[in-house]
Phi, psi and omega in degrees: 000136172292209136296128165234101189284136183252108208253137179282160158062034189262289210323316178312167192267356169228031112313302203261356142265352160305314181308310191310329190279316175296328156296013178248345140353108181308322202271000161315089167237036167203155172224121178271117174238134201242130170201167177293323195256131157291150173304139164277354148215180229286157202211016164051229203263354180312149188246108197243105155285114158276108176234184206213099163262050176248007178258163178273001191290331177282045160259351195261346163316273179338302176307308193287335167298301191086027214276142146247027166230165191220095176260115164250107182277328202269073159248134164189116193298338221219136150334172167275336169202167204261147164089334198292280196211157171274192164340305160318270188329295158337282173304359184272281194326326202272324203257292198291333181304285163348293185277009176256309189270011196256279179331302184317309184293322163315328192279323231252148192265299200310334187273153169206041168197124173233119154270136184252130167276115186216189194207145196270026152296352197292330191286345178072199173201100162294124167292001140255040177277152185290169177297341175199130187294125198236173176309330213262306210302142188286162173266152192278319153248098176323152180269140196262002171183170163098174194296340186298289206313325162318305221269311177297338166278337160312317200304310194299312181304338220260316185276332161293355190277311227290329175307308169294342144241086194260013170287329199274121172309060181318118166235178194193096187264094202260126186278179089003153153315110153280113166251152172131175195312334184260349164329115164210135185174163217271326189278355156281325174270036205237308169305316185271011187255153208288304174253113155300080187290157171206155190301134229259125183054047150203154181229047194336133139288128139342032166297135189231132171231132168287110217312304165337308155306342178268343202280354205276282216294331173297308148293358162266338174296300199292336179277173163256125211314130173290175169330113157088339171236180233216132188234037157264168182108180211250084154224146184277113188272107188203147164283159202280134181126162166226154176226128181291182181287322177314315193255006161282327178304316179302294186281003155283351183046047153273126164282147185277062094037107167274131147234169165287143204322284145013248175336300177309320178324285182337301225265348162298318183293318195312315199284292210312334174311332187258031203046335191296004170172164179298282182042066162292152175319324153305310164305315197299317186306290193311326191292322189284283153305288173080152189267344170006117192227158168261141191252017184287314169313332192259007162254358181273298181279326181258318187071038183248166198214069178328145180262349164247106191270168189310331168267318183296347188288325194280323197276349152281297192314350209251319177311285161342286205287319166092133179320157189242190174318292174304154140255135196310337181301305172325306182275340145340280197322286185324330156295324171298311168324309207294312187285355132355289177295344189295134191295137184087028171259066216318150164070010197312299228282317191297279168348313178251016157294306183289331181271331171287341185289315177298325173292295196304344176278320179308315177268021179060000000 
């Protein structure tokens, strides 16, 4: 007999590609996928218990399964569908879930392997934050609310398991902003808004992980460790690179609106109100701040490598997302233009005469 896994969050669409991707594991020989809601989509040879894990019933899953690896998918910033449940409900599932299936998993003798899908908001974003972040550096500010704040209290639960149970292999993969087709998260529908507002005299850096690289890591966590490397622990997932906001905005082709702090406030109630995006006090922190982690540990330990980096991540979702107001060539040219003009730029005037004389032979 193989391994049996029990996977959280499969209604999401990348729950439910991951389940599809772990069955095919030689050691793999059963797949349990558990969600409140059934999936709207295919879940291959998975075997799908609607349960609610925010009930003790889901211990008796685990038993009656004999499961011993445990992927807990279900963290999440965003509903499973909009207008589907608030704030509230979400934060039941992230927190009180946790801790209903964390107990379980302590009760049940058969696990000896657990993964958490976490997120490196647990570090928040400060204007005294280091430049970058590691598994060990402490957050300067904790996040005081919203899915970060979700996340730091599993995280807190997650380590008491681990005391409490030190037979069971803990990893805890705090992701990077996941983009890509299966992408749901508040800076993707953030991303996805026709116009950006972003905070007036700042420009945030940026990390991105391509959902295809979280289904890779997930599967080497949940799995059993190769040669030479180690799937317990602590780690920061993120494609290699950084991008500022300016120039994800540029290649997403949204024009930007600096606004003042005051005003970002408005227009946050204005978006949740209309559905279009959250844009929680946490995000405003990030639109402000911005985030930066080091990825060297899960490739020293984990043996994981990402296959995308933060600019190829973002420029599959801008495929995905379908042109915006700008189209990114133009407004390139036009940024160029501009630095053209700029003093102390031999020929400046000329160079943006010739480049403009060019655009117009381009538009015929």
């Amino acid at each position: 007999m193989g391994r049996v896994v029990l996977v959280t969050g499969v209604a999401r669409p990348l729950g439910g590609r991951f389940v599809r991707r772990i069955q095919g594991e030689p050691e793999v020989s059963r797949v349990v996928g558990v969600d409140l809601h059934p999936p709207a989509h295919d879940l291959g040879d998975a075997e799908f218990v609607q349960a609610d894990i925010r009930q003790p019933a889901i211990g008796k899953v685990l038993a009656e399964y004999a499961v011993d690896t445990v992927v807990h998918m279900d963290l999440h910033g965003t509903p499973l569908s909009p207008g589907g449940s608030g704030r509230g409900t979400v934060k039941e599932t992230n927190v009180i879930g946790a801790m209903q299936l964390l107990g379980a998993c302590q009760k049940a003798p058969s696990v000896n392997r657990l993964v958490i899908k976490s997120t490196t908001s647990v570090y928040g974003s400060a204007p005294r934050d280091p430049a970058v972040f590691d598994e060990t550096t402490p957050a300067r500010a904790l996040p005081s609310g919203g899915f970060a704040k979700d996340a730091v209290e599993v995280e807190g639960y997650v380590r008491g398991f681990a005391r409490r149970r030190p037979d069971v292999a803990v990893t805890v993969l705090r992701f990077a902003h996941i983009l890509g087709p299966a992408a749901e998260s508040p800076l993707a529908a953030y991303f996805a808004l026709p116009v950006l507002p972003t905070v007036l005299g700042y420009d945030p850096r940026l990390q991105f992980v391509h959902d295809d690289d979280v289904i890779e890591v997930l599967r080497l966590a949940a799995g059993e460790p190769r040669k030479g490397t180690l799937t317990a622990g602590t780690f920061n997932i993120a494609g290699d690179g950084v991008l500022l906001l300016s120039q994800c905005a540029r290649r997403l082709g949204r024009p930007t609106v600096p606004m003042l702090l005051p005003a970002i406030r408005w227009s946050r109630s204005v978006l949740r109100s209309v559905g279009a995006t959250d844009f929680s006090p946490e995000q405003l922190r990030l639109l402000t701040h911005g985030r930066v982690v080091r990825t060297g540990h899960a490739r020293e330990v984990l043996g994981f490598t990402p296959r995308y980096t933060t600019e190829q991540t973002l420029a599959a979702f801008a495929e995905g997302l379908g042109p915006g107001l700008l189209p990114p060539g133009k407004l390139a040219g036009a940024v160029d233009r501009f630095t053209a003009l700029l003093p102390g730029k031999p020929g400046a005037a000329v160079n943006a005469a010739a480049a403009g004389r060019e655009e117009v032979r381009q538009d015929g």
